[in-house]
C-alpha positions in Angstrom: 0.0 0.0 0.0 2.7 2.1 0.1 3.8 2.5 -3.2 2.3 4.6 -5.3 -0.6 4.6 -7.3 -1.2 1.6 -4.8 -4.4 0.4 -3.0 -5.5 -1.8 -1.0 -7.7 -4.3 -3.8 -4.1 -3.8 -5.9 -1.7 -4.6 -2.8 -3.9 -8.4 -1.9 -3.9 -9.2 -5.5 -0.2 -8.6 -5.7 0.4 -10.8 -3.0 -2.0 -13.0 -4.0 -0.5 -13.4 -7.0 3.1 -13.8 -6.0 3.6 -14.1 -2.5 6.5 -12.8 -1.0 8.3 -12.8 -4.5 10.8 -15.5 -3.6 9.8 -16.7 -7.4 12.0 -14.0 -8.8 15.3 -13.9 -8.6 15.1 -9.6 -8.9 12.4 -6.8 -10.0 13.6 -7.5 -13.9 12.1 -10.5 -13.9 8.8 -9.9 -11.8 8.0 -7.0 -14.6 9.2 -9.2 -17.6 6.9 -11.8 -16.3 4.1 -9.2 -16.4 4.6 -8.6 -19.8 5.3 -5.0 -19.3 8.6 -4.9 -21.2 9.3 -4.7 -24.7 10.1 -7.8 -27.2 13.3 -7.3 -28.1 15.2 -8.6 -31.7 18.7 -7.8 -31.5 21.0 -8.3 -34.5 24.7 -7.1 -34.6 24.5 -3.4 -33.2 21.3 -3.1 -33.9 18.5 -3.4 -31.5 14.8 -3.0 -32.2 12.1 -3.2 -29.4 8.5 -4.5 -30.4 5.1 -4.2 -29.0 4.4 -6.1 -25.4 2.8 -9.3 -25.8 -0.8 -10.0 -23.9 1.1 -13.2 -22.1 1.5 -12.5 -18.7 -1.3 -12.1 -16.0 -3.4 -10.1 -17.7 -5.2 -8.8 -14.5 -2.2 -8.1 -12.5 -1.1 -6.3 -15.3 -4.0 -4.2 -16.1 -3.5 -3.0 -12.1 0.0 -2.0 -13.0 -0.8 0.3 -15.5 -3.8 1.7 -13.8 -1.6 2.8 -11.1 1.1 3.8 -13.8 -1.9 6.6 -15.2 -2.8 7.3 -11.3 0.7 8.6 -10.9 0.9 10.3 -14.0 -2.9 11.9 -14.0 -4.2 11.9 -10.6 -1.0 12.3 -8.2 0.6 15.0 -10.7 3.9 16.6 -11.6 3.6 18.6 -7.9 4.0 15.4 -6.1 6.2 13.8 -8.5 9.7 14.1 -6.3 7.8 13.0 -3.2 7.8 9.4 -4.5 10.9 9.5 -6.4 10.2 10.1 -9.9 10.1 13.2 -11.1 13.7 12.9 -13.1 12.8 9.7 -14.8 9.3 10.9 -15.5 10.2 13.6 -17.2 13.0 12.5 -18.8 11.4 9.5 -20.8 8.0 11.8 -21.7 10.5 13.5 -23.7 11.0 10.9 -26.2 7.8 8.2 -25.7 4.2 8.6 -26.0 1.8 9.3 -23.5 0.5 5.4 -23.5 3.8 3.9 -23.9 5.0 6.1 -21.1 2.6 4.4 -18.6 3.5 1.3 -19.4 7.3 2.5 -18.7 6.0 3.8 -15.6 4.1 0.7 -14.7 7.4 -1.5 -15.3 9.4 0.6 -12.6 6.1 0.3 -10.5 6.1 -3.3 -10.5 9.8 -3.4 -10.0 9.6 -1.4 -6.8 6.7 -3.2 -5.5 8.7 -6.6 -6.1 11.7 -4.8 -3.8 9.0 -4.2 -0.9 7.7 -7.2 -0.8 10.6 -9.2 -0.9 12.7 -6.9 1.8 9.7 -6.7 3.7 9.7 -3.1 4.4 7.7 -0.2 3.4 8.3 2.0 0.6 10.5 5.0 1.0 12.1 7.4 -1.5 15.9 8.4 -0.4 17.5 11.2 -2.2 20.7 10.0 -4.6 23.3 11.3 -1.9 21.3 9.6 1.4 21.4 6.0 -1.0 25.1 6.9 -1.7 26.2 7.0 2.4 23.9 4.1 2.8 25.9 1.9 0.8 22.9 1.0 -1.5 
């Protein structure tokens, strides 16, 4: 529940779904089994990303990106560098589309959610130089 974009019907079918995450090995691979990054076809140097497949858990997914346009409509760029993303916001609504941009957003959602549930801790933004004394 503390994430954001978070409530309380999205936090029990998180956990319903996954548990405590012990399934994945790190956040990368709780969003890529959501289906919310890109298919990727890599030849040489060049690499070209493709849609996102309908694979994954389709509900769980849905929930994602609903708290993805949450935090982009209804929490706003005001409250943006509470939760700790106002510098990647704005810097990828530069170059994506407004859809394709939630779904960005709703990757790096799931990725943090993965992180509290598996520490078992709250969520809490720290500022670059607190993370850099922490050691993190």
């Amino acid at each position: 529940m503390t994430v954001p974009g978070f409530d309380p019907l999205m936090s029990s079918a998180m956990v319903t779904a996954i548990g405590t995450g012990d399934a994945f090995s790190k956040g990368r691979d709780f969003g890529a089994r959501l289906e919310l990054v890109p298919k990727q076809l890599s030849t040489g140097d060049r690499t070209v990303f493709g849609s996102i497949s309908k694979r994954g858990n389709l509900y769980l997914r849905s929930l994602f990106v609903q708290a993805a346009w949450v935090v982009l409509v209804k929490v706003g760029p005001k409250h943006w560098n509470r939760y700790g993303l106002k510098s990647r916001i704005e810097a990828t609504r530069k170059h994506l589309r407004h859809n394709v941009l939630a779904i960005a957003l709703a990757n790096k959602l799931a990725r943090i959610a993965w992180a509290v549930l598996h520490k078992r801790r709250g969520f809490a933004c720290v500022s670059t130089n607190e993370a850099a004394y922490r050691g993190a």
